[in-house]
mmCIF file of the N, C-alpha and C atoms, coordinates in Angstrom:
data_MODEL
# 
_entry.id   MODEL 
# 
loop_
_atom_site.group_PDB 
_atom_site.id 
_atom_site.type_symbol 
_atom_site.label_atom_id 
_atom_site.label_alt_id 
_atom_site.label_comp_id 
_atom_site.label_asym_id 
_atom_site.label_entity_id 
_atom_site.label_seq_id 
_atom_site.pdbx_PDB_ins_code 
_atom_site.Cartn_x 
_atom_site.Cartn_y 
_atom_site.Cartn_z 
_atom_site.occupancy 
_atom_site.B_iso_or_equiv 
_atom_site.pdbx_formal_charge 
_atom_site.auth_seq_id 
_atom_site.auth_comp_id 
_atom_site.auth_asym_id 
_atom_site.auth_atom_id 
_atom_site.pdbx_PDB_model_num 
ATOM 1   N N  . UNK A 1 1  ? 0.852   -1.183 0.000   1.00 0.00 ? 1  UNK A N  1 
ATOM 2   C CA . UNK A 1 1  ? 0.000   0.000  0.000   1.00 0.00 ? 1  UNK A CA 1 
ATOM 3   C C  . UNK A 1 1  ? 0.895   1.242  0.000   1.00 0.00 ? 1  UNK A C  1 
ATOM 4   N N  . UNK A 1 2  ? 0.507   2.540  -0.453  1.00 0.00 ? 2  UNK A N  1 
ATOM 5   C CA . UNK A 1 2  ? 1.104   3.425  -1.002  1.00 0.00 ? 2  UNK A CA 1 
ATOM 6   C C  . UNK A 1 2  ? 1.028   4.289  0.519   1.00 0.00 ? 2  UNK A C  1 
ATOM 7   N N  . UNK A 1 3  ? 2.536   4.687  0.905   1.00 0.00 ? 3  UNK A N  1 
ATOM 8   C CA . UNK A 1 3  ? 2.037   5.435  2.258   1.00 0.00 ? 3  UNK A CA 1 
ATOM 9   C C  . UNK A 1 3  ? 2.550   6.870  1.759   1.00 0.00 ? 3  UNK A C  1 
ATOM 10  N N  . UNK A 1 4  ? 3.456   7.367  0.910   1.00 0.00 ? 4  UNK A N  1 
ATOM 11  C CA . UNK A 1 4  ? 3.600   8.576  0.803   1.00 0.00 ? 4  UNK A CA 1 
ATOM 12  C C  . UNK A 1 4  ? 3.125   9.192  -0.796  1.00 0.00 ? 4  UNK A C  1 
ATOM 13  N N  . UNK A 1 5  ? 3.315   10.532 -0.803  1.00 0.00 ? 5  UNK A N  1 
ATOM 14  C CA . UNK A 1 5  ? 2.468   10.721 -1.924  1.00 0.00 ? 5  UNK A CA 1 
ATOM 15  C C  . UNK A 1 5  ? 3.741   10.810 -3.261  1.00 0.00 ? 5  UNK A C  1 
ATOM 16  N N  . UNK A 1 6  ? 3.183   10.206 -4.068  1.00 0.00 ? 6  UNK A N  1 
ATOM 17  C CA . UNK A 1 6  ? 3.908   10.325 -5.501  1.00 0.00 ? 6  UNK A CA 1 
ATOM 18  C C  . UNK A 1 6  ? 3.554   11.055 -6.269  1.00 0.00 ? 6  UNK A C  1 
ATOM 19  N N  . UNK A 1 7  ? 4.986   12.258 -6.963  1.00 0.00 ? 7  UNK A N  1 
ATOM 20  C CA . UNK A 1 7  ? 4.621   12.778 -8.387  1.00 0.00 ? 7  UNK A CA 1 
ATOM 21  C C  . UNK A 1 7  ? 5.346   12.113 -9.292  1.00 0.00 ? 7  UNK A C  1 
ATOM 22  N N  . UNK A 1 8  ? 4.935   12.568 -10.732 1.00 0.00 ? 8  UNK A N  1 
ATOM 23  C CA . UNK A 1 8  ? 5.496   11.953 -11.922 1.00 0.00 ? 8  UNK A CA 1 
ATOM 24  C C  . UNK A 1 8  ? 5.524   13.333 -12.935 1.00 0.00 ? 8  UNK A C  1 
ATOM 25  N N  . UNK A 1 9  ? 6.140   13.234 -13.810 1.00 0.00 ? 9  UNK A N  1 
ATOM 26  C CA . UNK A 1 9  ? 6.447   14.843 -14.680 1.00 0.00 ? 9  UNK A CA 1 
ATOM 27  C C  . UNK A 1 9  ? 7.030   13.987 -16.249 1.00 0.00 ? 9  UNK A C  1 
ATOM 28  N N  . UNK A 1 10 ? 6.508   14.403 -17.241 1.00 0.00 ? 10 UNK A N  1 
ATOM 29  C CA . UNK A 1 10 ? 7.583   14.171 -18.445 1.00 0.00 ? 10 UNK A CA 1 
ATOM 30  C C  . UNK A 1 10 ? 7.569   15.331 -18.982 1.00 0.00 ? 10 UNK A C  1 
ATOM 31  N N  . UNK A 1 11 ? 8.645   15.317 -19.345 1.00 0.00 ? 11 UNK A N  1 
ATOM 32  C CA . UNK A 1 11 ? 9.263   16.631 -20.043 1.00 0.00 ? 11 UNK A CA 1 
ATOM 33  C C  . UNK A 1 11 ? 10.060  16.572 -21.550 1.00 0.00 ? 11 UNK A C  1 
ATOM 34  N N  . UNK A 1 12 ? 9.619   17.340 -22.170 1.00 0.00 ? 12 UNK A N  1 
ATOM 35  C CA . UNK A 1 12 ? 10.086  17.646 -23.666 1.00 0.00 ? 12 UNK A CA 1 
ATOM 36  C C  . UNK A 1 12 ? 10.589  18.760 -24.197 1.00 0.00 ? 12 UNK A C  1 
ATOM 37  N N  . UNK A 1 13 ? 12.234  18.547 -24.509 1.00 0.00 ? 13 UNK A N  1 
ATOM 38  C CA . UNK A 1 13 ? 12.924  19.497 -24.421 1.00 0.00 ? 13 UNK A CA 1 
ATOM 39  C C  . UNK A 1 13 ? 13.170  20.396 -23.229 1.00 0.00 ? 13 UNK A C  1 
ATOM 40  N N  . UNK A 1 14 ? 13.610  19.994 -22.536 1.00 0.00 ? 14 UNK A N  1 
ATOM 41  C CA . UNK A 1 14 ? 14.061  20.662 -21.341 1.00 0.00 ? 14 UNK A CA 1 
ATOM 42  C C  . UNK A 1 14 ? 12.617  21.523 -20.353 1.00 0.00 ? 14 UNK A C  1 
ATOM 43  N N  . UNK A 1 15 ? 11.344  21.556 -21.062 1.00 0.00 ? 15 UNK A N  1 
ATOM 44  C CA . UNK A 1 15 ? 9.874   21.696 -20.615 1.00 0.00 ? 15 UNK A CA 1 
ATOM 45  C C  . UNK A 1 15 ? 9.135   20.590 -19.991 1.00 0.00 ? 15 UNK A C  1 
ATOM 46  N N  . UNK A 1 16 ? 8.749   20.574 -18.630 1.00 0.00 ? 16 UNK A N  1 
ATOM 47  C CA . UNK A 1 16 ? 7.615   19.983 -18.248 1.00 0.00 ? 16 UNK A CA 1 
ATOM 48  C C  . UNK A 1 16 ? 6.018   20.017 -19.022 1.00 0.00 ? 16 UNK A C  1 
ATOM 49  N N  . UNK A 1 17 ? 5.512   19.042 -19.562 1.00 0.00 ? 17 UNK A N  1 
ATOM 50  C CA . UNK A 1 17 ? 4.665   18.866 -20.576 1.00 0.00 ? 17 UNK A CA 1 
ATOM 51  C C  . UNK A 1 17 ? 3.614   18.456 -19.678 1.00 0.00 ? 17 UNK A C  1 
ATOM 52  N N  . UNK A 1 18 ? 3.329   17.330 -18.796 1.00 0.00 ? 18 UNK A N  1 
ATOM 53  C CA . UNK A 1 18 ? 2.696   16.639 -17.983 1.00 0.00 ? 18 UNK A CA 1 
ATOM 54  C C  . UNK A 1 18 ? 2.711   16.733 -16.712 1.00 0.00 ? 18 UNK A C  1 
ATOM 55  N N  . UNK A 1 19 ? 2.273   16.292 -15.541 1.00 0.00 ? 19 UNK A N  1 
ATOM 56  C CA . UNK A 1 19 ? 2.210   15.757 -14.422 1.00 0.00 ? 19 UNK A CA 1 
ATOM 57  C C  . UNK A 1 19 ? 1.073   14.828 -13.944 1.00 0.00 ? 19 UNK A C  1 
ATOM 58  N N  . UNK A 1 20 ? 1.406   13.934 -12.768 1.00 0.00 ? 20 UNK A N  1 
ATOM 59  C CA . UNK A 1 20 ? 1.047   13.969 -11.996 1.00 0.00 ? 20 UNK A CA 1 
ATOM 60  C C  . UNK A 1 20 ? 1.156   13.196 -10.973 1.00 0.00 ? 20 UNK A C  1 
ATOM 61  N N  . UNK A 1 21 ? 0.299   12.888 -9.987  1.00 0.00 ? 21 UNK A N  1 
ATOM 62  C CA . UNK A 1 21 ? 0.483   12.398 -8.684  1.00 0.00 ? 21 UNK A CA 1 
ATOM 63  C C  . UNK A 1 21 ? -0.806  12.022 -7.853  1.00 0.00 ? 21 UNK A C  1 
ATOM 64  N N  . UNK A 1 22 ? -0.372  10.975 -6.732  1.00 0.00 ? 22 UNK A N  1 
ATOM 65  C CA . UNK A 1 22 ? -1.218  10.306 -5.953  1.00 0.00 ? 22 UNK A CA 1 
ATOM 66  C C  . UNK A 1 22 ? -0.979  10.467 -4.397  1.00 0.00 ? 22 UNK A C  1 
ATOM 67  N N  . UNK A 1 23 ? -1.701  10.785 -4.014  1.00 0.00 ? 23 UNK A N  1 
ATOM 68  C CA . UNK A 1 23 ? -1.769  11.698 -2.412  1.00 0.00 ? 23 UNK A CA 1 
ATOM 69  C C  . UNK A 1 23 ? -2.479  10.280 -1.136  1.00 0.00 ? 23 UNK A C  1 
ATOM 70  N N  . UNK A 1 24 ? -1.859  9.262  -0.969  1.00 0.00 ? 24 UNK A N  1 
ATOM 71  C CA . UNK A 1 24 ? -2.609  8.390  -0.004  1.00 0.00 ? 24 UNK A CA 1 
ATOM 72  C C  . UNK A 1 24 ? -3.330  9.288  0.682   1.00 0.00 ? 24 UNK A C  1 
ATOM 73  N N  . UNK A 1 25 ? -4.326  8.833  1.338   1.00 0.00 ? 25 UNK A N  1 
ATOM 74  C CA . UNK A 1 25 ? -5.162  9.409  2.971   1.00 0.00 ? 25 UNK A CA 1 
ATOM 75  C C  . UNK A 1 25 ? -4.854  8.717  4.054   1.00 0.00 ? 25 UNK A C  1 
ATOM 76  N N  . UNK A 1 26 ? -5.450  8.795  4.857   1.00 0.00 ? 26 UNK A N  1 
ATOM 77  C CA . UNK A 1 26 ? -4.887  7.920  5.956   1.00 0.00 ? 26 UNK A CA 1 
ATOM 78  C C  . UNK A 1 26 ? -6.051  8.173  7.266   1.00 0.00 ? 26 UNK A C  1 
ATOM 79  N N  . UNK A 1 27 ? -5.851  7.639  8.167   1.00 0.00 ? 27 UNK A N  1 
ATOM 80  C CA . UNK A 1 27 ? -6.868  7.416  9.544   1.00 0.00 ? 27 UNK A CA 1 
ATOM 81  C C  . UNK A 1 27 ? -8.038  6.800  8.818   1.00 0.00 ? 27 UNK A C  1 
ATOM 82  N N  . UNK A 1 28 ? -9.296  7.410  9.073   1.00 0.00 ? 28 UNK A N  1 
ATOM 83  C CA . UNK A 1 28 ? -10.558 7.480  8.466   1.00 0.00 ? 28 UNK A CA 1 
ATOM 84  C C  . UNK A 1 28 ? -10.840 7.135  7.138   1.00 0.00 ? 28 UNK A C  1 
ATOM 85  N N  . UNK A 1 29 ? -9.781  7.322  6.762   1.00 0.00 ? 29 UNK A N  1 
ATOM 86  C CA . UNK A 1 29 ? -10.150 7.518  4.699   1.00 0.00 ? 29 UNK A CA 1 
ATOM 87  C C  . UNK A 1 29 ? -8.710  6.613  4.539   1.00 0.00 ? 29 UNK A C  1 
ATOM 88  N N  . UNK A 1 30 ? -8.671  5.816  4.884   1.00 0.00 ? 30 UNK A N  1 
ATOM 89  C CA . UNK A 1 30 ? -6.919  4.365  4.438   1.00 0.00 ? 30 UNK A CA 1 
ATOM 90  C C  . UNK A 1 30 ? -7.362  3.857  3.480   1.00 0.00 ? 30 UNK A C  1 
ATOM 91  N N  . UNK A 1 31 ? -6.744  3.269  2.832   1.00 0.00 ? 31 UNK A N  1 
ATOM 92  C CA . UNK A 1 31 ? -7.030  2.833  1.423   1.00 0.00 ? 31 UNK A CA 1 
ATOM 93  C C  . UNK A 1 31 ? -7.718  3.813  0.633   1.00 0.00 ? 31 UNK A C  1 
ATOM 94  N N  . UNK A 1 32 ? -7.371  5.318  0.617   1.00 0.00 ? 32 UNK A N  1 
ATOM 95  C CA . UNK A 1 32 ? -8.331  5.974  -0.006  1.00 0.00 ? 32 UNK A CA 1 
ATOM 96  C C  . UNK A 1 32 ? -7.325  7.016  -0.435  1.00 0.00 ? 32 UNK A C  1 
ATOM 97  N N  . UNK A 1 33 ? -7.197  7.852  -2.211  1.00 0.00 ? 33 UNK A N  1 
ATOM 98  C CA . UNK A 1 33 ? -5.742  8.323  -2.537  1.00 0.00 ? 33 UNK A CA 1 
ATOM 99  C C  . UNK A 1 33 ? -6.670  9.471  -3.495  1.00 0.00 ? 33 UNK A C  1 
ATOM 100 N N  . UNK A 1 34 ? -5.519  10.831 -3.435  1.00 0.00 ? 34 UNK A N  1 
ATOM 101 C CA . UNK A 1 34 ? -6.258  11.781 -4.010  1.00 0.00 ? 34 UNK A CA 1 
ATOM 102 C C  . UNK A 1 34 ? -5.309  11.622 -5.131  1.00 0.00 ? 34 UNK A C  1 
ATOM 103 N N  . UNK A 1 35 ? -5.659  12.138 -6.288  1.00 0.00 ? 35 UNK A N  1 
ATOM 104 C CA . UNK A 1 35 ? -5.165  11.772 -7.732  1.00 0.00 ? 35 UNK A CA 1 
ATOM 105 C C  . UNK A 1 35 ? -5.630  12.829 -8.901  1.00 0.00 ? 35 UNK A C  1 
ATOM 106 N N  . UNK A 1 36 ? -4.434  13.436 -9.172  1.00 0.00 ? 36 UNK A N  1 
ATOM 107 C CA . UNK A 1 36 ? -4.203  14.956 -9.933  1.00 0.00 ? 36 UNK A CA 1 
ATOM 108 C C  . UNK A 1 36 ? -3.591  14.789 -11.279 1.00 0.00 ? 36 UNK A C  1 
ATOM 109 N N  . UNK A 1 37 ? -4.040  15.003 -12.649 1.00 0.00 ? 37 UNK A N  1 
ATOM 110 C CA . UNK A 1 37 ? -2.914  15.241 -13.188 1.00 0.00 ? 37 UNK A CA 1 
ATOM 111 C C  . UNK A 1 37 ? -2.845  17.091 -13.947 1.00 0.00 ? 37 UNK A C  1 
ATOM 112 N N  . UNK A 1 38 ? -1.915  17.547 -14.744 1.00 0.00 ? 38 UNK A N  1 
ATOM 113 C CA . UNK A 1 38 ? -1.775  19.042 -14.909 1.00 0.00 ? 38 UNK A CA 1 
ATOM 114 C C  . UNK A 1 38 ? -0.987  18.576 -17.025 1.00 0.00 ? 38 UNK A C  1 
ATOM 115 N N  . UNK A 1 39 ? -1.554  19.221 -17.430 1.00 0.00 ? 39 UNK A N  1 
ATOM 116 C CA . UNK A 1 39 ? -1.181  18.999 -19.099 1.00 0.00 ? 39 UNK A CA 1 
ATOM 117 C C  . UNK A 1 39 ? -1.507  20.550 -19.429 1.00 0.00 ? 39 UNK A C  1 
ATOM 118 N N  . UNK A 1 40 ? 0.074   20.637 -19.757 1.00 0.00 ? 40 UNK A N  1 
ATOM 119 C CA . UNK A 1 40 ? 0.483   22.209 -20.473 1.00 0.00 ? 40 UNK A CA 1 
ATOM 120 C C  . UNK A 1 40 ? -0.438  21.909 -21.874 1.00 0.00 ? 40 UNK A C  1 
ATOM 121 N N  . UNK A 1 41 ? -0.627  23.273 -22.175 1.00 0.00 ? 41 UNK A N  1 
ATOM 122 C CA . UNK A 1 41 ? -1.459  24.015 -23.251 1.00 0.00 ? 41 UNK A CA 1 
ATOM 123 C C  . UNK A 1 41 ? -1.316  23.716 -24.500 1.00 0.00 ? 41 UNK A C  1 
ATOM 124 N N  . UNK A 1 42 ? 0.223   23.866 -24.370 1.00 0.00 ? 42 UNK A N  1 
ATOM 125 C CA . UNK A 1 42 ? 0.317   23.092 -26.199 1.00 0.00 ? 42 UNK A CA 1 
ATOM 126 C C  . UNK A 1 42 ? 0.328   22.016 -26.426 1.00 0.00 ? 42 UNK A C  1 
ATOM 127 N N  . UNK A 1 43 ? 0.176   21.019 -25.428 1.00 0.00 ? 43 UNK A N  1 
ATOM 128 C CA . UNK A 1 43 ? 0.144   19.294 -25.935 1.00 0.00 ? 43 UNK A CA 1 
ATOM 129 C C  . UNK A 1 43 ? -0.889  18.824 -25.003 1.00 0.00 ? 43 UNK A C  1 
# 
């Protein structure tokens, strides 16, 4: 199980193009993960 939160990024040409990442919860909400991603404008 995922206990800390992960990002991820690819990049093209020296530019971040993408992201993203997974945020576990924890106590109350375990087994339960917040999940983002971010995509620049021109691709």
């Amino acid at each position: 199980m995922l206990e800390t939160p992960e990002f991820f990024a690819i990049e093209v040409n020296g530019v971040v193009v993408w992201g993203a990442g997974i945020e576990p919860r924890d106590d109350t909400h375990r087994g339960v993960a917040i999940v983002g991603y971010w995509l620049g404008k021109a691709h």
